[in-house]
C-alpha positions in Angstrom: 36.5 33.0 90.6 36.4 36.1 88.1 33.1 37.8 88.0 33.2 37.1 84.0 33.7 33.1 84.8 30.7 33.5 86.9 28.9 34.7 84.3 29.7 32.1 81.9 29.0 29.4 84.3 25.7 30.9 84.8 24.8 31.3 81.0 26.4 27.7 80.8 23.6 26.5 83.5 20.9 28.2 81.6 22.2 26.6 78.2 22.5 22.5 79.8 19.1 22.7 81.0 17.6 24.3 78.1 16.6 28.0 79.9 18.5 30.1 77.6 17.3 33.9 78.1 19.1 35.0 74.1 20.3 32.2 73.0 18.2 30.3 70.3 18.9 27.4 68.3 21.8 24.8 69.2 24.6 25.2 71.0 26.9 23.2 68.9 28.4 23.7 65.6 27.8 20.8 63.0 31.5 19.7 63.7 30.0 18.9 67.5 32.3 21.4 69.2 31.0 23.9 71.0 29.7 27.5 69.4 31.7 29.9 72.0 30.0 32.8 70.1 27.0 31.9 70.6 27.8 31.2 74.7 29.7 34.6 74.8 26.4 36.0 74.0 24.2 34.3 76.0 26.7 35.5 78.6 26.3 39.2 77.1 30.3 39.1 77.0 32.6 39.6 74.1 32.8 36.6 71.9 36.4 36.1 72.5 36.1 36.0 76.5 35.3 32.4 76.9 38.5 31.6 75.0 40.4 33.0 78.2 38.3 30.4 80.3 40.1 26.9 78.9 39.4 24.6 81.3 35.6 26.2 81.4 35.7 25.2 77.7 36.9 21.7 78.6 34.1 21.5 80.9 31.0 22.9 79.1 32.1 20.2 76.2 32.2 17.7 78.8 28.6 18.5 79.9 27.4 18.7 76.6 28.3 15.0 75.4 27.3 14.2 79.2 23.9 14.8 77.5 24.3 13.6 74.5 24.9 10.4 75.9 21.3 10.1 76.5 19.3 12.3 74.5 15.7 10.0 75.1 15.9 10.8 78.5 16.9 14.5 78.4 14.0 15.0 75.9 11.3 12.5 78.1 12.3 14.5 81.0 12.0 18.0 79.2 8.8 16.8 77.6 7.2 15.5 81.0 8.4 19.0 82.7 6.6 21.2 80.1 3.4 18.7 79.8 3.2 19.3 84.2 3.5 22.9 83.1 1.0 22.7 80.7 -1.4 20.9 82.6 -0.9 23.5 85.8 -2.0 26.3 83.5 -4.7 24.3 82.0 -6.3 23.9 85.3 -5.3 27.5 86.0 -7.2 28.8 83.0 -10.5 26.1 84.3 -10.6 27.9 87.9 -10.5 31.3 86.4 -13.3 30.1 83.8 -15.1 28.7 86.5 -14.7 31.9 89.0 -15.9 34.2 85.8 -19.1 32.7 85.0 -19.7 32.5 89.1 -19.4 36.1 89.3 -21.4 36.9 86.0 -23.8 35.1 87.3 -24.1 36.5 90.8 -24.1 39.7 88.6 -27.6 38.6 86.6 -29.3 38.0 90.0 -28.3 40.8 91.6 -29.2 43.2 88.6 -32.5 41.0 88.6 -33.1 41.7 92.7 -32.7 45.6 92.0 -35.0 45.3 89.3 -37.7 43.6 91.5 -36.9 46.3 94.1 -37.2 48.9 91.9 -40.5 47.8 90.5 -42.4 46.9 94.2 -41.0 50.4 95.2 -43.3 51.8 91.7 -46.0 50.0 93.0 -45.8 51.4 96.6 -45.7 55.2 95.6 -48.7 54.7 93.1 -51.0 52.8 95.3 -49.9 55.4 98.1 -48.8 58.8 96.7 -48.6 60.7 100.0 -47.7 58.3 102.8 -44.5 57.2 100.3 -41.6 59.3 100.3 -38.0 59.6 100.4 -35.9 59.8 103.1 -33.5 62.5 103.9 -30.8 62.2 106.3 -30.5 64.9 108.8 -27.0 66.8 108.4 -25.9 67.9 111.4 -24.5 71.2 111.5 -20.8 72.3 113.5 -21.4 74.4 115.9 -20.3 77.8 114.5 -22.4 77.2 111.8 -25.8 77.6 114.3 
């Protein structure tokens, strides 16, 4: 298999199940056949490659009315995938909600304990003004410095 066959067969993949990384819009002309144009560039090869690739051609088409067969169910099924998705990030975007407030929250009574803190600490100092006072670590010093 040519490297530029395995590209096509990979844009073709991304085309049949509707993951297209360039391509937008549908892959078929209005005359049903297949827009080899707009595969060659979903491919990012020249838009006369495919042509080379006949039996590919043969193949793509036969995927493509494959589906067409039965469009309710290609549709149901996409729709059901992206409503999973959309529920996954729903309940994603809940937890982080959820793990927000938690943490502002935590924030309010911790700001509120320091406060308290701060204040008995005031009351300390005034009612004692000499017996209160900070502490200082001791630094020790390397011995060449003595």
């Amino acid at each position: 298999m040519t490297s530029n066959e395995q590209v096509l067969r990979q844009a073709m993949s991304r085309l049949l199940t509707d993951r297209p990384i360039y391509h937008k819009g549908p892959i078929r002309k209005t005359d049903g056949t297949i827009n080899i144009s707009a595969w060659a560039r979903e491919a990012s090869l020249g838009a006369t490659v495919p042509y080379r690739f006949k039996a590919l051609i043969a193949e793509f088409q036969h995927h493509l009315d494959r589906l067409d067969a039965a469009p309710a169910n290609h549709y149901e099924d996409r729709l059901a995938r992206l409503a999973s998705e959309l529920a996954t990030e729903r309940d994603r975007s809940k937890r982080y909600r959820q793990e927000r407030d938690t943490a502002r929250c935590q924030v309010t009574l911790l700001a509120s304990q320091v406060a308290l803190l701060d204040r008995e600490n005031e009351i300390l100092r005034a009612e004692r003004p000499g017996t209160v006072r900070a502490l200082h670590r001791s630094v020790a010093l390397p011995e060449e410095a003595r």
